[in-house]
FIVEXDREN-547187 format. One record per atom (N, C-alpha, C, CB): residue in one letter; atom name; x, y, z. Coordinates in nm, 2 decimals. Glycine has a CB too. Example, Ala and Ser with C-alpha at 12.3 -4.5 7.8 and 13.67 -1.06 7.14 Angstrom:
<seses>
A N 1.32 -0.57 0.78 .
A CA 1.23 -0.45 0.78 .
A C 1.32 -0.33 0.78 .
A CB 1.13 -0.45 0.90 .
S N 1.28 -0.22 0.71 .
S CA 1.37 -0.11 0.71 .
S C 1.29 0.00 0.79 .
S CB 1.41 -0.06 0.57 .
</seses>
This chain:
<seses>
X N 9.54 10.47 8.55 .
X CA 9.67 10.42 8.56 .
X C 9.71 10.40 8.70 .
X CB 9.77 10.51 8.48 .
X N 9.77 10.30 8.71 .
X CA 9.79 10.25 8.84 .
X C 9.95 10.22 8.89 .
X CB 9.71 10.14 8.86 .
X N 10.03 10.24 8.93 .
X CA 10.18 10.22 9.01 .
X C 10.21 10.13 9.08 .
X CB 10.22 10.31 9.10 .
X N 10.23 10.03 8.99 .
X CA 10.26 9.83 9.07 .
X C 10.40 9.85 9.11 .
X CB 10.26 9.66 8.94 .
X N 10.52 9.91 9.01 .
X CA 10.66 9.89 9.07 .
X C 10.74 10.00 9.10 .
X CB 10.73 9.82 9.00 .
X N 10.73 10.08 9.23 .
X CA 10.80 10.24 9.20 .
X C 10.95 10.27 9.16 .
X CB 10.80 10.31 9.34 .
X N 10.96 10.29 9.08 .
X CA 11.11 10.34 9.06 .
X C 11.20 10.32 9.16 .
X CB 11.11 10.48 9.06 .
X N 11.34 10.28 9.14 .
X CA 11.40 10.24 9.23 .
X C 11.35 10.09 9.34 .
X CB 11.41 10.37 9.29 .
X N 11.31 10.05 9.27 .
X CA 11.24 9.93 9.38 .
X C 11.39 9.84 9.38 .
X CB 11.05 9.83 9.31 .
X N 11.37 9.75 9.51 .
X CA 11.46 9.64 9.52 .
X C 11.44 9.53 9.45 .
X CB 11.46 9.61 9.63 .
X N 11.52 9.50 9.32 .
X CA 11.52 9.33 9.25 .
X C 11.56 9.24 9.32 .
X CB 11.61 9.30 9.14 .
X N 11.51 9.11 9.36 .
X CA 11.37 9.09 9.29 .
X C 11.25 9.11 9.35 .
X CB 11.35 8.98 9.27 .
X N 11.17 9.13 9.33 .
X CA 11.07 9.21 9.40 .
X C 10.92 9.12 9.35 .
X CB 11.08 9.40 9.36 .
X N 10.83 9.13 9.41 .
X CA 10.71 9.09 9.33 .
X C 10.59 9.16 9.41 .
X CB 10.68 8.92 9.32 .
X N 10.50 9.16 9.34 .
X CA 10.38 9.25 9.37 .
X C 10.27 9.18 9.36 .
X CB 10.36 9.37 9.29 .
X N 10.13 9.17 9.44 .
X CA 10.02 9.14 9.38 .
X C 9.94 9.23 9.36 .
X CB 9.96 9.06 9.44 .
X N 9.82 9.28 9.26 .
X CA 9.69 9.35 9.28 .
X C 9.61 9.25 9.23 .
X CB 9.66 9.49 9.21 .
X N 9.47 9.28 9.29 .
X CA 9.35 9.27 9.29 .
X C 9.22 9.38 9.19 .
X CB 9.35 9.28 9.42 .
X N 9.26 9.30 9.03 .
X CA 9.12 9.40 9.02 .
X C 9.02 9.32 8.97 .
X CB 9.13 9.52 8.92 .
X N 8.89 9.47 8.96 .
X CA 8.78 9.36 8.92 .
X C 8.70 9.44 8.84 .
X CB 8.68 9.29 9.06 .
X N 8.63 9.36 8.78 .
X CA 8.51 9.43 8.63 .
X C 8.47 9.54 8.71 .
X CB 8.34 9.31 8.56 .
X N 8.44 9.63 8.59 .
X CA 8.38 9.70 8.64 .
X C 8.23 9.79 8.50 .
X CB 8.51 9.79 8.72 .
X N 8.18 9.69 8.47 .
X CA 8.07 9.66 8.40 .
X C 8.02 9.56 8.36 .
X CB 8.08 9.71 8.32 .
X N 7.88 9.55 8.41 .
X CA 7.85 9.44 8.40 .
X C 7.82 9.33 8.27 .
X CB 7.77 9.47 8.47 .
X N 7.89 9.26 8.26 .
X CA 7.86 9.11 8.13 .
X C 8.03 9.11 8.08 .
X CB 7.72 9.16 7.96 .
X N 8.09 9.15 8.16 .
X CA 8.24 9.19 8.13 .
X C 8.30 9.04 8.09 .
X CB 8.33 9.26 8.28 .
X N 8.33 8.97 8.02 .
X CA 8.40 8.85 8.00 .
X C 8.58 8.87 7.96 .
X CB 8.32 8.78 7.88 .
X N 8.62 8.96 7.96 .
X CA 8.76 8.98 7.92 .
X C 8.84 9.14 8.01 .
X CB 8.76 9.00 7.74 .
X N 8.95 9.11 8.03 .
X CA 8.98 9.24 8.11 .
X C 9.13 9.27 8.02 .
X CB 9.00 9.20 8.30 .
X N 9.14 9.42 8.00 .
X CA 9.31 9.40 7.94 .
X C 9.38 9.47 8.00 .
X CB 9.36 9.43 7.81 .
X N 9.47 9.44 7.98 .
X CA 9.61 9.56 8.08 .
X C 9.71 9.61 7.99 .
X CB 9.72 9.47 8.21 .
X N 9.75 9.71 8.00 .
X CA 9.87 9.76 7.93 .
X C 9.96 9.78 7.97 .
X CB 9.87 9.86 7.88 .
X N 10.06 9.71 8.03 .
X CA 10.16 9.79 8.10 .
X C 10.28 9.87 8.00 .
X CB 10.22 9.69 8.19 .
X N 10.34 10.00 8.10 .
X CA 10.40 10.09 8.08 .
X C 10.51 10.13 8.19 .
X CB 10.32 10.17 8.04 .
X N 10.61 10.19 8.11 .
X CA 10.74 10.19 8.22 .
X C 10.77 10.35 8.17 .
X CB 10.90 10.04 8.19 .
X N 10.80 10.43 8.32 .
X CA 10.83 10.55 8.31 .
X C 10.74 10.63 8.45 .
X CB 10.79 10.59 8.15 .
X N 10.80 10.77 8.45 .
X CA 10.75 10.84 8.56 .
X C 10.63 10.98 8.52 .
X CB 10.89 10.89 8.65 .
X N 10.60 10.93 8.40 .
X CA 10.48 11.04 8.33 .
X C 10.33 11.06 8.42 .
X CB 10.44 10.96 8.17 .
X N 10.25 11.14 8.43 .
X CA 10.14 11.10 8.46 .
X C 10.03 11.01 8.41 .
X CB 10.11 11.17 8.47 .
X N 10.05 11.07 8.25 .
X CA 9.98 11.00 8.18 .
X C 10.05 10.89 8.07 .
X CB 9.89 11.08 8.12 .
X N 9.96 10.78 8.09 .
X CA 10.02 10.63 8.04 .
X C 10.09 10.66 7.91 .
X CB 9.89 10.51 8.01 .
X N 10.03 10.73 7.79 .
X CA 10.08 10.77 7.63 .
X C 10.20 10.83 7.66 .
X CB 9.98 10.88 7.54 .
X N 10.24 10.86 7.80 .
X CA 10.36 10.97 7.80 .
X C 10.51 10.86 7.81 .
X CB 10.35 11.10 7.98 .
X N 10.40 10.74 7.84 .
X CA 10.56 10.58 7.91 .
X C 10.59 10.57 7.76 .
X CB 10.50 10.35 8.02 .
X N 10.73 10.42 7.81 .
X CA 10.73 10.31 7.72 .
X C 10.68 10.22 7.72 .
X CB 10.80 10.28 7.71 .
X N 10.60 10.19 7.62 .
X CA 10.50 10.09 7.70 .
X C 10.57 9.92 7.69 .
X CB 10.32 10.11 7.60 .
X N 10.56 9.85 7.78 .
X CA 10.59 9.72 7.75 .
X C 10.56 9.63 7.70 .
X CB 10.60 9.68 7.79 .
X N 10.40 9.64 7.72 .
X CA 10.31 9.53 7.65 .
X C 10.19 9.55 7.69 .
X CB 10.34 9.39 7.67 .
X N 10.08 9.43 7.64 .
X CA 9.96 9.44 7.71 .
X C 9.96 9.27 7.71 .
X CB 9.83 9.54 7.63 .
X N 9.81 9.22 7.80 .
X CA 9.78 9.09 7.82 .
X C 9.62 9.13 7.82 .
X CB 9.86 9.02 7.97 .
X N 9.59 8.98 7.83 .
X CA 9.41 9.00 7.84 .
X C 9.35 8.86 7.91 .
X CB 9.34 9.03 7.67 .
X N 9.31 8.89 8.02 .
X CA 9.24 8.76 8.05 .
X C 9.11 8.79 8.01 .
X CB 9.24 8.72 8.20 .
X N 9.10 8.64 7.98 .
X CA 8.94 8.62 7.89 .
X C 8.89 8.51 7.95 .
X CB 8.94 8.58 7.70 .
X N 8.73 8.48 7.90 .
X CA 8.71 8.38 7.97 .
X C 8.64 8.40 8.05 .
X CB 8.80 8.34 8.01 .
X N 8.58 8.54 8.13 .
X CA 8.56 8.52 8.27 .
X C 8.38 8.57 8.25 .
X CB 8.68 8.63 8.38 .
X N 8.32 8.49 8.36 .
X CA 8.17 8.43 8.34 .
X C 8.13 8.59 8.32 .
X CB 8.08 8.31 8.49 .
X N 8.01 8.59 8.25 .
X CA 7.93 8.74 8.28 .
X C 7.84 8.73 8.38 .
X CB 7.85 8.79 8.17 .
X N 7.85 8.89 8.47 .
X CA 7.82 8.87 8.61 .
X C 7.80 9.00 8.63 .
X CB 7.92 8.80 8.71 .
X N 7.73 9.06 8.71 .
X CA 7.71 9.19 8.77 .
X C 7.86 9.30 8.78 .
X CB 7.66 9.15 8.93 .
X N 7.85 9.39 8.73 .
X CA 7.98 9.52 8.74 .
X C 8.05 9.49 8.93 .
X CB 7.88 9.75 8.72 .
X N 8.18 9.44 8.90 .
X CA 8.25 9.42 9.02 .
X C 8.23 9.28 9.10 .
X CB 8.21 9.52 9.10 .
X N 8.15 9.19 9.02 .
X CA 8.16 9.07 9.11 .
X C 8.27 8.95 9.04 .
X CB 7.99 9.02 9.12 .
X N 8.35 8.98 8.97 .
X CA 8.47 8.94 8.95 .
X C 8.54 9.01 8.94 .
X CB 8.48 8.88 8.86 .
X N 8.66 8.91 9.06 .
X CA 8.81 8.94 9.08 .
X C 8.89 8.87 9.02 .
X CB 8.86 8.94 9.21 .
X N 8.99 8.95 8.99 .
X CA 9.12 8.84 8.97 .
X C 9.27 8.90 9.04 .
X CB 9.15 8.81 8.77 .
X N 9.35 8.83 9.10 .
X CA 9.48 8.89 9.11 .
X C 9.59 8.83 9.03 .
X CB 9.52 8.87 9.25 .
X N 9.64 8.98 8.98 .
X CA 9.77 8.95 8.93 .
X C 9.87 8.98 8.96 .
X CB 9.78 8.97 8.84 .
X N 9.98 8.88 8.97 .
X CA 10.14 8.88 9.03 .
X C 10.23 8.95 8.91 .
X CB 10.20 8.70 9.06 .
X N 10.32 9.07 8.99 .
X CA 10.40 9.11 8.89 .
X C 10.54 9.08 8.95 .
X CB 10.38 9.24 8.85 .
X N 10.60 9.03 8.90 .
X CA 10.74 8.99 8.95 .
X C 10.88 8.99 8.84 .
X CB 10.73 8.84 9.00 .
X N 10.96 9.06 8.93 .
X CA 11.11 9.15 8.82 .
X C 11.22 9.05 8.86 .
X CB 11.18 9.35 8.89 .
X N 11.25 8.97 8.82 .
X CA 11.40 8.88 8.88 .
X C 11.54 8.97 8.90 .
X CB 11.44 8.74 8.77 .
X N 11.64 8.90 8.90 .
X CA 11.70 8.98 8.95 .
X C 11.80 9.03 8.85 .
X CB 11.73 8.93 9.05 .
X N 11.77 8.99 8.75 .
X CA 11.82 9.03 8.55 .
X C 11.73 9.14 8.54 .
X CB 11.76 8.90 8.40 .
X N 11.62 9.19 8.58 .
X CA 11.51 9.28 8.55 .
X C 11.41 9.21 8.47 .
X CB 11.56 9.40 8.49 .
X N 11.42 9.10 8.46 .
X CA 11.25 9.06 8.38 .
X C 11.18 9.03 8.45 .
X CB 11.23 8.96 8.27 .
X N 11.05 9.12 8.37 .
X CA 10.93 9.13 8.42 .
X C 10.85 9.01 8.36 .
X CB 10.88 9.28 8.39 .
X N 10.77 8.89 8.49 .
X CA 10.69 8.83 8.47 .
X C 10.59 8.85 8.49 .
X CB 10.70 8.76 8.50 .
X N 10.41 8.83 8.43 .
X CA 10.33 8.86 8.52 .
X C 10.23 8.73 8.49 .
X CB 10.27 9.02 8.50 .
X N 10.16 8.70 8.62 .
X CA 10.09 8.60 8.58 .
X C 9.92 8.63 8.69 .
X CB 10.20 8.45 8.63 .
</seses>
């Protein structure tokens, strides 16, 4: 689990990361996101999940992708 928007952040705000496979012949990646200050993810509310698919099979870590998270200033969360 990873911390894209800290608590109290300024709206609107946007974020990028960068991740990448991390096994090799990986063609799909998914994400869950969750909102809350738990350690562990089952402890949030979760918001949703997404899944990029699609992506060539290739050695563990030789595909990246970045994804943009961005809160307007209503609080919705885009991510692309």
């Amino acid at each position: 689990m990873e911390v894209i928007l800290p608590r109290y952040s300024v709206v609107p705000t946007e974020e990028k990361r960068r991740f990448t496979t991390w096994r090799a012949d990986q063609t799909d990646m998914r994400f869950v996101l969750v909102q809350g200050d738990e350690a562990k993810a089952a402890e949030n509310y979760r918001l949703g999940d997404f899944v990029i698919s699609g992506l060539r099979p290739a050695a563990a870590g030789a595909i990246t992708v970045e994804v943009v998270f961005e809160v307007d200033v209503n609080g919705i969360l885009c991510v692309t």
